[in-house]
PABATOR-385786 format. One line per 3 residues: number of its first residue (from 1); for each residue x negated, y, z negated of N, C-alpha, C, CB. Coordinates in pm, 1 decimal. Last residue first. Glycine has a CB too. Layout:
# PABATOR-385786
NUM = X/Y/Z/X/Y/Z/X/Y/Z/X/Y/Z ~ ... .
This chain:
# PABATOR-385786
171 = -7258.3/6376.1/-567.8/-7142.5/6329.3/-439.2/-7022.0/6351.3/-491.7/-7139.8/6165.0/-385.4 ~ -7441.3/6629.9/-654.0/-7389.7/6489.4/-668.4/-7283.1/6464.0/-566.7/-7332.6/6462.8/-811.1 ~ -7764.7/6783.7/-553.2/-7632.5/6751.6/-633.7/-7543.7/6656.1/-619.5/-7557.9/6837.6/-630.2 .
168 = -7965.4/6645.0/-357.9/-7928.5/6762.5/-389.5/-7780.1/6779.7/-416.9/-7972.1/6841.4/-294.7 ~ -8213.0/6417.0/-219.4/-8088.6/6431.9/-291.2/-8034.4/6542.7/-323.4/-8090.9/6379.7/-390.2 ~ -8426.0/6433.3/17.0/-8363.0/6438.1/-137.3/-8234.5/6479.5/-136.1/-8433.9/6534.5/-237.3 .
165 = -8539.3/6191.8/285.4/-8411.4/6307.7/232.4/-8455.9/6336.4/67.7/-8212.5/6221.7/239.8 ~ -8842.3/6166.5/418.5/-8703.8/6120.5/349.0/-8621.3/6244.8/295.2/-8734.6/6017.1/216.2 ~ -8994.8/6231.3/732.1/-8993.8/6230.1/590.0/-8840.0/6178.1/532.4/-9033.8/6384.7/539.6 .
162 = -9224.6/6255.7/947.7/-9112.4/6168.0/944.6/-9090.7/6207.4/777.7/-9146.4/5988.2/996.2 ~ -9331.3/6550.1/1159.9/-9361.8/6474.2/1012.9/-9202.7/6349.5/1026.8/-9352.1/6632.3/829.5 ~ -9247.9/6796.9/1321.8/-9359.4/6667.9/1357.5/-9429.7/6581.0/1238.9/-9491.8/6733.2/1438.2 .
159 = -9012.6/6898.0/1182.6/-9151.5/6966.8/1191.3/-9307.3/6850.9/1239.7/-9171.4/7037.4/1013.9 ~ -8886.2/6617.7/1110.0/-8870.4/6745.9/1077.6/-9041.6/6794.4/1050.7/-8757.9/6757.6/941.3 ~ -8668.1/6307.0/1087.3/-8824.4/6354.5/1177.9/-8784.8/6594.3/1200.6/-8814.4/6210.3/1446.4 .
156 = -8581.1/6088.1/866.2/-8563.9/6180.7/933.0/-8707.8/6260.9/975.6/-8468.2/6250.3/862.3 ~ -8444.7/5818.0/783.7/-8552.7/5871.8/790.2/-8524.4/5974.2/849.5/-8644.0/5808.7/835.2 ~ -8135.4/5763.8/469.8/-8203.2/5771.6/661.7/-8318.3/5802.7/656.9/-8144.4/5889.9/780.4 .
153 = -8147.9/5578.7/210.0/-8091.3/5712.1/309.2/-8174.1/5702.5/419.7/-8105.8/5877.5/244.6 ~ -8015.8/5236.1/277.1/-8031.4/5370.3/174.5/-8032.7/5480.1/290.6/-8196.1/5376.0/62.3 ~ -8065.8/4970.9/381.0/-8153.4/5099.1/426.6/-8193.5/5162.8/322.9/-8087.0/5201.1/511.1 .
150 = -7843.0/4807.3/473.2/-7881.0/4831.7/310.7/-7986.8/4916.7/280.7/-7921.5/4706.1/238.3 ~ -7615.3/4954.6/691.2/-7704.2/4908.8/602.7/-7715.8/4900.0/477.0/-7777.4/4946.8/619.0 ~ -7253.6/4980.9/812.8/-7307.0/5043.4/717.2/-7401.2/4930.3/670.7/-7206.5/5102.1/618.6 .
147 = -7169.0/4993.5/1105.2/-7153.9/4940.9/996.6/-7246.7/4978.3/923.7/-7141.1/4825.6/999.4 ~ -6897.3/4906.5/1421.1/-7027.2/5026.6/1356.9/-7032.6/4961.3/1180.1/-6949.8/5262.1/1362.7 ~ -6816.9/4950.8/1754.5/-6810.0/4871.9/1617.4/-6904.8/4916.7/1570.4/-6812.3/4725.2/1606.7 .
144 = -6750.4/5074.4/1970.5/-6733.8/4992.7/1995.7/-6689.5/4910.6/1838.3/-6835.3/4968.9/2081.9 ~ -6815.5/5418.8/2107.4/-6828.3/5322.9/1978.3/-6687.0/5179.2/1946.0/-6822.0/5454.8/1832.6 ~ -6939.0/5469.4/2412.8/-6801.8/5462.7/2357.6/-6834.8/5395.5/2216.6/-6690.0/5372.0/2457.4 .
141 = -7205.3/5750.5/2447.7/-7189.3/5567.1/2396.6/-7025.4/5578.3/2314.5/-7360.0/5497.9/2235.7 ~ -7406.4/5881.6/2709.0/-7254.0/5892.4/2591.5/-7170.2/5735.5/2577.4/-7104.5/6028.1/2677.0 ~ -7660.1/6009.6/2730.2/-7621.1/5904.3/2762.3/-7483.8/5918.2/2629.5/-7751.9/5781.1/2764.9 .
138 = -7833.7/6249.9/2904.7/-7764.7/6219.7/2775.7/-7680.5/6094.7/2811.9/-7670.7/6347.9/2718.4 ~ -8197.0/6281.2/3003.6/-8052.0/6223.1/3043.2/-7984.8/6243.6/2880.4/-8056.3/6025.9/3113.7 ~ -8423.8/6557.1/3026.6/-8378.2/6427.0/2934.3/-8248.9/6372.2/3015.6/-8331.0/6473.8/2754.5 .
135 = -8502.2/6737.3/3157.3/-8556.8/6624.9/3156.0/-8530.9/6520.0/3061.5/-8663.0/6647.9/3155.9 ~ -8156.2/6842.7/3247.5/-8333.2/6877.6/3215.8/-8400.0/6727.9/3240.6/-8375.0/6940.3/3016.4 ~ -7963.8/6591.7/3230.2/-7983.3/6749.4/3172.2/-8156.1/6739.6/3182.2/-7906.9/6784.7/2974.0 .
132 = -7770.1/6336.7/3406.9/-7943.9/6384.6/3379.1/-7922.0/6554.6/3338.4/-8070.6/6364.6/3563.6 ~ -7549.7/6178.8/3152.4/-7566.3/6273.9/3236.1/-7703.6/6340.5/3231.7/-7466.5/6359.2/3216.3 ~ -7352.2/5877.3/3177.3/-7498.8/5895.2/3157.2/-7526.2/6033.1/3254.8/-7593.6/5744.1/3208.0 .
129 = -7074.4/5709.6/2958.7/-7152.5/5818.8/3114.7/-7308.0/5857.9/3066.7/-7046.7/6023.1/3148.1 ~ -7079.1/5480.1/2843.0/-6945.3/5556.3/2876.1/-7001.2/5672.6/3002.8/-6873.1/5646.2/2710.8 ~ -7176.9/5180.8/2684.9/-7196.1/5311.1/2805.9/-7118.9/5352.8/2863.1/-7262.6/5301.7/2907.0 .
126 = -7030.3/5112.6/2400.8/-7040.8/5041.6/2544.3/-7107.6/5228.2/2602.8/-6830.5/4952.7/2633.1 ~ -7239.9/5042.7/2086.5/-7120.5/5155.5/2219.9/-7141.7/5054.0/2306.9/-7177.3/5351.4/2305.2 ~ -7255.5/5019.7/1736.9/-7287.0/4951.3/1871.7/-7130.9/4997.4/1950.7/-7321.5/4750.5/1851.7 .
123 = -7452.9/5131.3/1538.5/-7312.8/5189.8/1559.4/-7354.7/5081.1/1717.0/-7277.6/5415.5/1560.5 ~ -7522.3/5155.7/1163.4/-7563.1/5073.9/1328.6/-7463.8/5118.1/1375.2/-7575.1/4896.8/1360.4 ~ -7756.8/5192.0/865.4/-7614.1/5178.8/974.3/-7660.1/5161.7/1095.9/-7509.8/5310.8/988.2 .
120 = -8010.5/5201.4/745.6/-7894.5/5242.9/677.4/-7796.6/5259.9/741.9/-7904.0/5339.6/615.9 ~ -8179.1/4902.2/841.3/-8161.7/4993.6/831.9/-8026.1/5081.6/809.0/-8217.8/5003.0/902.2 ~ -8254.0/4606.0/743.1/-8303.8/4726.1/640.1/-8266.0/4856.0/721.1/-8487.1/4723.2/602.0 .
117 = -8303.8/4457.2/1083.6/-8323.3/4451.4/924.4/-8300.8/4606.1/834.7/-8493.0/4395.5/899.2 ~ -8131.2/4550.5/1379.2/-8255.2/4613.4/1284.6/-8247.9/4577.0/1157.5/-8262.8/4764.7/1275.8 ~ -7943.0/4444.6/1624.0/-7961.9/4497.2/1498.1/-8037.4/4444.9/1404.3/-7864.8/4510.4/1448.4 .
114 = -7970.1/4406.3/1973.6/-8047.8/4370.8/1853.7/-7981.9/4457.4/1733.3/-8213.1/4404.4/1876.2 ~ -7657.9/4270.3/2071.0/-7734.7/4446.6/2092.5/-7828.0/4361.6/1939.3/-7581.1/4673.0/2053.7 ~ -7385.6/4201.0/2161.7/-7497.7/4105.6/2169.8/-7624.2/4222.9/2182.8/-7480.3/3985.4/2314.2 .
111 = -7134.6/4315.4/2051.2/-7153.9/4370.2/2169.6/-7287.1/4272.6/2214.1/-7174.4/4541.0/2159.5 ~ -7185.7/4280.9/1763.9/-7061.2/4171.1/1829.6/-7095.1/4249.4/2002.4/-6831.7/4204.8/1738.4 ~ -7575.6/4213.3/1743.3/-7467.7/4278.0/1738.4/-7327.3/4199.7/1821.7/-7511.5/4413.4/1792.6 .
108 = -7765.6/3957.2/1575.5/-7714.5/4023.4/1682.8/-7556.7/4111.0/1623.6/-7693.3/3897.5/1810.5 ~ -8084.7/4048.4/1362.0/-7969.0/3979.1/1418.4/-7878.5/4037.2/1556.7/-7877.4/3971.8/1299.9 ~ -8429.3/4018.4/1415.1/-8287.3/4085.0/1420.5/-8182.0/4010.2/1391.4/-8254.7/4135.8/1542.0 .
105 = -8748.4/3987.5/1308.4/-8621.3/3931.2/1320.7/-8528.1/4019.8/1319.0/-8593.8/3843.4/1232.4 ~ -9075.7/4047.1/1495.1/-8990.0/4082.5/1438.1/-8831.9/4032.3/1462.8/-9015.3/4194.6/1449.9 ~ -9228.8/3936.5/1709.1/-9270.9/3901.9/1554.1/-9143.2/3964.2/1463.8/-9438.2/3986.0/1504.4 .
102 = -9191.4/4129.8/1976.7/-9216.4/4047.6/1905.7/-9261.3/4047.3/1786.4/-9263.4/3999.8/1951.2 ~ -9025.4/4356.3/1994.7/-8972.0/4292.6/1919.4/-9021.7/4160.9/1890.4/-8867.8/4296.9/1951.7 ~ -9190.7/4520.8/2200.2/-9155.9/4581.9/2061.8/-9116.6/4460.0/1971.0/-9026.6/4695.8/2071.0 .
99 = -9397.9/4466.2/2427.0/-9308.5/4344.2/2379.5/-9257.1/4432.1/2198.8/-9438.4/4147.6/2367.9 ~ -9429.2/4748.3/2666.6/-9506.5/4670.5/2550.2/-9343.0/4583.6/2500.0/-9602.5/4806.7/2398.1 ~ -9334.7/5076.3/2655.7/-9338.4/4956.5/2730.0/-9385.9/4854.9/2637.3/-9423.6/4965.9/2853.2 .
96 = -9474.2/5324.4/2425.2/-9405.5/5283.5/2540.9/-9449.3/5151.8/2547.8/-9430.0/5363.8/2666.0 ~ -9359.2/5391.0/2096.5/-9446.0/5372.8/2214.5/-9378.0/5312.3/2304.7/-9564.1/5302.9/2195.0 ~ -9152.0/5391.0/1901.1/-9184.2/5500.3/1976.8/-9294.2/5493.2/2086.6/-9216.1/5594.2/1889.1 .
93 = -9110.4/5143.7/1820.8/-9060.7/5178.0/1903.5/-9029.4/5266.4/1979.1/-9022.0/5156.4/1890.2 ~ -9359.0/5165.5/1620.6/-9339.9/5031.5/1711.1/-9231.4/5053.5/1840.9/-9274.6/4900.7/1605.1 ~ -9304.4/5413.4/1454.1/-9387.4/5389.5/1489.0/-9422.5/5252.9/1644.9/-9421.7/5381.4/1363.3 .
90 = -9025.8/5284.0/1339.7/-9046.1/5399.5/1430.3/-9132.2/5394.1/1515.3/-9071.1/5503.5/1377.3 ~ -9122.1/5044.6/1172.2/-9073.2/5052.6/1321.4/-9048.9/5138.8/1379.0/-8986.4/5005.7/1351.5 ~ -9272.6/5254.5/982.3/-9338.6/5106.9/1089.9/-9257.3/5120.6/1192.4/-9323.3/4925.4/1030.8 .
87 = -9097.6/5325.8/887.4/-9166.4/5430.2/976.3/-9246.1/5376.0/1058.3/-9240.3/5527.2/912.4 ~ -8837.2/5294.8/687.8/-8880.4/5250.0/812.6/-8981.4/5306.1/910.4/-8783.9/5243.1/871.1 ~ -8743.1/5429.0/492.3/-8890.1/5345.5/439.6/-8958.1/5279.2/603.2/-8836.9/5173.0/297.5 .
84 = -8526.7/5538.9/522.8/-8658.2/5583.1/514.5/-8793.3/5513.4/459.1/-8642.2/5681.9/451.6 ~ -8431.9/5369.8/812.1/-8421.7/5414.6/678.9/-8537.9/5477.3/658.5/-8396.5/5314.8/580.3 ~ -8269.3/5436.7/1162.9/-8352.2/5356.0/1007.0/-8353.9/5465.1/915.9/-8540.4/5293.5/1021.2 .
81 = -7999.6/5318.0/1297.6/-8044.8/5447.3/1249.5/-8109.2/5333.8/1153.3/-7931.4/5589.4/1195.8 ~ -7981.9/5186.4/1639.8/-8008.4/5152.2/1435.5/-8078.6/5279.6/1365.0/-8151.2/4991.0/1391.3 ~ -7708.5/5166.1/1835.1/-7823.0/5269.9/1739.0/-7819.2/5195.6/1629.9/-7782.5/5443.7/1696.1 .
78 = -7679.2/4941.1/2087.0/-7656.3/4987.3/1948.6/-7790.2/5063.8/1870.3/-7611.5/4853.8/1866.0 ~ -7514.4/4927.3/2403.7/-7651.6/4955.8/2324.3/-7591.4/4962.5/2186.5/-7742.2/5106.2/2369.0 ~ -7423.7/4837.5/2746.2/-7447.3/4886.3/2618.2/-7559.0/4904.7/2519.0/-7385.8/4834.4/2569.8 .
75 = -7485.6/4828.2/3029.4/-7420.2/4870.2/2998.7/-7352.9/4918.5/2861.2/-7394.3/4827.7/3053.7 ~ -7750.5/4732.5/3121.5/-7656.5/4660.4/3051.0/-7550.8/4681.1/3008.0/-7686.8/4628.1/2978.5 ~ -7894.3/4954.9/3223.5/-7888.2/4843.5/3345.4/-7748.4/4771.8/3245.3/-8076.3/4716.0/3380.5 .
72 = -7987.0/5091.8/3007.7/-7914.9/5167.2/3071.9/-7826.3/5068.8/3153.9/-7994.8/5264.5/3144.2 ~ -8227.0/4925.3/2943.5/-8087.0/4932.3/2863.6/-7987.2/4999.2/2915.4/-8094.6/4988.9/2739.8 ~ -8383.7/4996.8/3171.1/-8335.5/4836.9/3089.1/-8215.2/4795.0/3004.6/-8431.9/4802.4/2987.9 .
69 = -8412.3/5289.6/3124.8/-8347.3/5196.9/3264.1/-8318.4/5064.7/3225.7/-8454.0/5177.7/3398.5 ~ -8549.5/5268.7/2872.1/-8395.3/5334.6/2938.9/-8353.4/5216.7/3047.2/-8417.7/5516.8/3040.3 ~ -8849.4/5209.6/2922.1/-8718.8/5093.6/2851.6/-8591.1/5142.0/2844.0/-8738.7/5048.2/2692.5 .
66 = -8974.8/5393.6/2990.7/-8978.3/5301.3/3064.9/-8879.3/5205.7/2954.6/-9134.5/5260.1/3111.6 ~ -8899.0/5791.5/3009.2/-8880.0/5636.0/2889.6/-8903.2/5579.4/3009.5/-8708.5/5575.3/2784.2 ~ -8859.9/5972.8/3095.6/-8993.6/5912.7/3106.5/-9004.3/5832.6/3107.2/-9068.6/5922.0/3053.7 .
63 = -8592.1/6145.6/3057.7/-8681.6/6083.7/3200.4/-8772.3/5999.5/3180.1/-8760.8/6180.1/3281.3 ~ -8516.3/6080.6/2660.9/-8647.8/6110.0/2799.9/-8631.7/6044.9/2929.2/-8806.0/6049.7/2761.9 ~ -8239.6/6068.8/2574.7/-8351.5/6028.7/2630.2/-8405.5/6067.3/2731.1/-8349.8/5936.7/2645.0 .
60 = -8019.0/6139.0/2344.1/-8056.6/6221.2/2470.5/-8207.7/6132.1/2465.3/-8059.4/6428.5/2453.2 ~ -7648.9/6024.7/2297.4/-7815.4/6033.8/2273.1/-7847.6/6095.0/2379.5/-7906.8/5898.2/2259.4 ~ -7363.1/6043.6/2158.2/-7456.6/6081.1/2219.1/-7579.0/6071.4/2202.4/-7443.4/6160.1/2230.6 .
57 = -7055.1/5864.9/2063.3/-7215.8/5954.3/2023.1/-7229.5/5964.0/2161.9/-7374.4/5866.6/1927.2 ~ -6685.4/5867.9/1995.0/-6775.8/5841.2/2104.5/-6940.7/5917.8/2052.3/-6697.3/5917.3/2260.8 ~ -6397.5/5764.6/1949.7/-6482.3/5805.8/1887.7/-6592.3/5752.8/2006.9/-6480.6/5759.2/1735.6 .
54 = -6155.0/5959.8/2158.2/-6157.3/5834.5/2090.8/-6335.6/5843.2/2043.7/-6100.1/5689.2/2208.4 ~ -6203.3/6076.9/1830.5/-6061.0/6022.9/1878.3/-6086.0/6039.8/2044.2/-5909.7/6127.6/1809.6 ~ -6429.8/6163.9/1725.9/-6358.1/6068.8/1661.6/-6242.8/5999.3/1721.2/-6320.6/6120.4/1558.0 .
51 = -6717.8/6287.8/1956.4/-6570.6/6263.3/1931.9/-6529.8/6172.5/1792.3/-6516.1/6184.5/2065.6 ~ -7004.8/6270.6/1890.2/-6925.3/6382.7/1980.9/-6760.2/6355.6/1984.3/-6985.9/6375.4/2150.8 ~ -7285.3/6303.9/1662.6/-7106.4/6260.1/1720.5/-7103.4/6350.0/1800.2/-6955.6/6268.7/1615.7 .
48 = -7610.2/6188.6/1824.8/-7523.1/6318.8/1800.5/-7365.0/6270.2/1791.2/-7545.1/6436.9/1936.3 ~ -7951.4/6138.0/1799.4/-7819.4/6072.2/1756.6/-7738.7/6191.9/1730.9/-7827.7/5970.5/1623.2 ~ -8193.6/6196.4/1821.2/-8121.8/6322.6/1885.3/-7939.8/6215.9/1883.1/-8217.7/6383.1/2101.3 .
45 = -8475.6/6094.8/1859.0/-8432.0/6158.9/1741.1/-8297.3/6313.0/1744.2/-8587.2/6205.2/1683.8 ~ -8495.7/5700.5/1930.8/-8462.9/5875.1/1949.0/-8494.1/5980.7/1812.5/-8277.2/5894.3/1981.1 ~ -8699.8/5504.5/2072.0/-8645.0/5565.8/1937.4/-8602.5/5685.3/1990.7/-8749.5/5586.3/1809.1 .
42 = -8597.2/5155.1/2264.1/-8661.3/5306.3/2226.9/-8627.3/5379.2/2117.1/-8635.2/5401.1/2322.4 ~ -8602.9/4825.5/2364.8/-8548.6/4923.6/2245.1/-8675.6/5030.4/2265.0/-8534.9/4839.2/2060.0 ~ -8466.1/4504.2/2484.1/-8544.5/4599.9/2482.5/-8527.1/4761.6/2408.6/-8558.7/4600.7/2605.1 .
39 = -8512.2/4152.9/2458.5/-8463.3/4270.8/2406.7/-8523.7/4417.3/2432.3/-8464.5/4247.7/2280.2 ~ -8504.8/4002.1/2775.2/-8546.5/4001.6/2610.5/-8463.5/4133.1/2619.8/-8741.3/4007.6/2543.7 ~ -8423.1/4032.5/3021.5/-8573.4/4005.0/3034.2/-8622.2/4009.4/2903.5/-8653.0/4105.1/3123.7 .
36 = -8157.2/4092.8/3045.2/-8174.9/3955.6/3082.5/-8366.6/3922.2/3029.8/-8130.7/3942.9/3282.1 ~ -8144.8/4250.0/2706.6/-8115.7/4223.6/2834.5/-8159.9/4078.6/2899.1/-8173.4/4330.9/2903.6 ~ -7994.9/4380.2/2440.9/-8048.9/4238.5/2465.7/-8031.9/4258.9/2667.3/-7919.2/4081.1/2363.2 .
33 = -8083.5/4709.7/2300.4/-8021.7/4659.2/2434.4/-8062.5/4453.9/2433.0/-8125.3/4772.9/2597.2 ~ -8134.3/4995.2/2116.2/-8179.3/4892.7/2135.1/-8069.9/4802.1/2252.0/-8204.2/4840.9/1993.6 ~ -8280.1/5275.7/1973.2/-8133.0/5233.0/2073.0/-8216.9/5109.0/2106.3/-8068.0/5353.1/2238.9 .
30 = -8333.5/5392.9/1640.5/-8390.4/5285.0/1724.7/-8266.2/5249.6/1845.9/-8431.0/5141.7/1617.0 ~ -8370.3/5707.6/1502.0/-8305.7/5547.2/1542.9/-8339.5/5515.8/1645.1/-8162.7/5519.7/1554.4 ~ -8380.4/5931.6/1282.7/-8447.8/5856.9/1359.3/-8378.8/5760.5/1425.4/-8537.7/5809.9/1299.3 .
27 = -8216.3/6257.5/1253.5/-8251.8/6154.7/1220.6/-8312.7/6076.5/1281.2/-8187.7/6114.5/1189.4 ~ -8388.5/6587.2/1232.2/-8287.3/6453.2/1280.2/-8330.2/6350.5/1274.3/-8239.9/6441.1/1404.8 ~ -8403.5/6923.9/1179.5/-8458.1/6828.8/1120.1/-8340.5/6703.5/1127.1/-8505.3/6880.9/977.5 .
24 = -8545.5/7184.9/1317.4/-8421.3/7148.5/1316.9/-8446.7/7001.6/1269.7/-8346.7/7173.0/1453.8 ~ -8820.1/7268.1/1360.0/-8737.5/7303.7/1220.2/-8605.8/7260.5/1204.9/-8723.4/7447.2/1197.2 ~ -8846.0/7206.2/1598.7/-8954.6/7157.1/1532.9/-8883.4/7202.4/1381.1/-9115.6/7228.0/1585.8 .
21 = -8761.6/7400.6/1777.9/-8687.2/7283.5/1795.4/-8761.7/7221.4/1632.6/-8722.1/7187.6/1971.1 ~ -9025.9/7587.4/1705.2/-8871.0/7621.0/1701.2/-8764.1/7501.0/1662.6/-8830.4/7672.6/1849.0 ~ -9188.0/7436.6/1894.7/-9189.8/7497.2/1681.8/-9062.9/7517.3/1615.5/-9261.0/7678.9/1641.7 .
18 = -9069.8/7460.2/2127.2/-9083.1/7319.6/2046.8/-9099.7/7362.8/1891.7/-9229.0/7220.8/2102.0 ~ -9085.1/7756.0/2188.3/-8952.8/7683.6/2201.3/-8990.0/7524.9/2095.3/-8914.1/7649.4/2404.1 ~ -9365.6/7797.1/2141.7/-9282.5/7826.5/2086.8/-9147.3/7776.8/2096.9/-9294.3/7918.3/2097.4 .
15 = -9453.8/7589.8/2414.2/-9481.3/7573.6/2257.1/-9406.8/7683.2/2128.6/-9649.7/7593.9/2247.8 ~ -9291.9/7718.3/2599.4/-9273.9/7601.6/2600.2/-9309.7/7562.5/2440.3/-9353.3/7540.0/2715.5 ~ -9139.6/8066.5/2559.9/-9302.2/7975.5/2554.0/-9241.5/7825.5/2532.9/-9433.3/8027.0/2387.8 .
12 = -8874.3/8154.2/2825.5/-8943.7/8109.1/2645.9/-9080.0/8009.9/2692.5/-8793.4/7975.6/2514.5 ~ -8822.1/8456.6/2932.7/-8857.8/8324.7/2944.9/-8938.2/8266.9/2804.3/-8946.8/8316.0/3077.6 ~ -8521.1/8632.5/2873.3/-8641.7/8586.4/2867.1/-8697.1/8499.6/2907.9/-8666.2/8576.5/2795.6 .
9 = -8264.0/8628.3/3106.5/-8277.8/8658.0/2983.3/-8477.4/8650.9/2988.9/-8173.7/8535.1/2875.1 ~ -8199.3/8589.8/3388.0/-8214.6/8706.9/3321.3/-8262.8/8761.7/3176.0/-8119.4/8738.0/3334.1 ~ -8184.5/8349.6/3457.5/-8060.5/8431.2/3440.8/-8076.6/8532.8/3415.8/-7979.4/8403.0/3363.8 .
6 = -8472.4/8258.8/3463.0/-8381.2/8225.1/3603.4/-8241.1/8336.1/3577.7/-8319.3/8017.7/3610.6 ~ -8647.8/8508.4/3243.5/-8567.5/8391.1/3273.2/-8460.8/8338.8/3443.8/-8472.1/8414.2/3149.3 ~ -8920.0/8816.4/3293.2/-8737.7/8743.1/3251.8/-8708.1/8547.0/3319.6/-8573.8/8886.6/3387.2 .
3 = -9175.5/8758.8/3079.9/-9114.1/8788.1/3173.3/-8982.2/8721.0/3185.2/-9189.0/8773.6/3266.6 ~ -9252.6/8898.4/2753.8/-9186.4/8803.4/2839.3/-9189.6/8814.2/2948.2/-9081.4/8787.1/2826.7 ~ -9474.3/9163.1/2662.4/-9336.4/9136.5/2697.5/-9330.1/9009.5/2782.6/-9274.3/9257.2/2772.7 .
């Protein structure tokens, strides 16, 4: 048996709770920022709407991140949701600290936010509130301007694997 929770309920296994989390299957993207010291960019996998009217996301980043605070400092950001062929740059902007964007071309966003070659949309926010939950912060991005890649379908990160969508009946 468990022992009980701060409220009463159970207490959950840290590694069962993640297996768990670990079947819920989201997309990838890159939050990215031009600051005074270059560009700086982390990956999530926790891009969430939270409004249409007025339209507003959510991300949830790690306490940990060392390139939050950089982008956090600027007051905006733009998600590049990648594609599924993008796993390189997953890969490049899932590590920490380090020059991510050298060798690689962006263009700029109308907010001045790197946007990502090849990936299947972009949504560029101003920073609307930043609330610490647990050990993540959620950061809530006013949407500013947003647009549709040439990507194709998204990457998505399900069960500690990056994989692509199928298709399943017609639009």
């Amino acid at each position: 048996m468990m022992p009980a929770g701060p409220l009463g309920g159970a207490a959950v296994d840290p590694a069962t709770f993640r297996r768990a989390l670990g079947r819920v299957p989201t997309s990838v993207s890159v939050i990215a920022a031009g600051t005074r010291e270059g560009p700086a960019g982390l990956v999530v996998g926790s891009l969430v709407s939270i409004s249409l009217v007025p339209p507003l996301i959510g991300i949830f980043v790690s306490e940990s991140s060392t390139s939050w605070p950089r982008i956090e400092a600027t007051g905006t950001f733009t998600a590049n949701v990648l594609a599924h062929g993008q796993h390189e740059l997953c890969a490049r902007f899932a590590r920490p600290g380090g020059a991510k964007f050298t060798g690689l071309t962006w263009l700029t966003s109308p907010l001045g936010n790197p946007l990502l070659p090849g990936v299947t949309g972009w949504i560029d926010c101003t920073l609307r509130d930043v609330l610490r939950i647990g050990d993540h912060s959620l950061a809530v991005g006013q949407v500013e301007s947003a647009g549709e890649g040439n990507g194709g379908p998204p990457l998505v990160h399900h069960e500690g694997l990056l994989r692509a969508l199928a298709p399943y009946g017609e639009r």
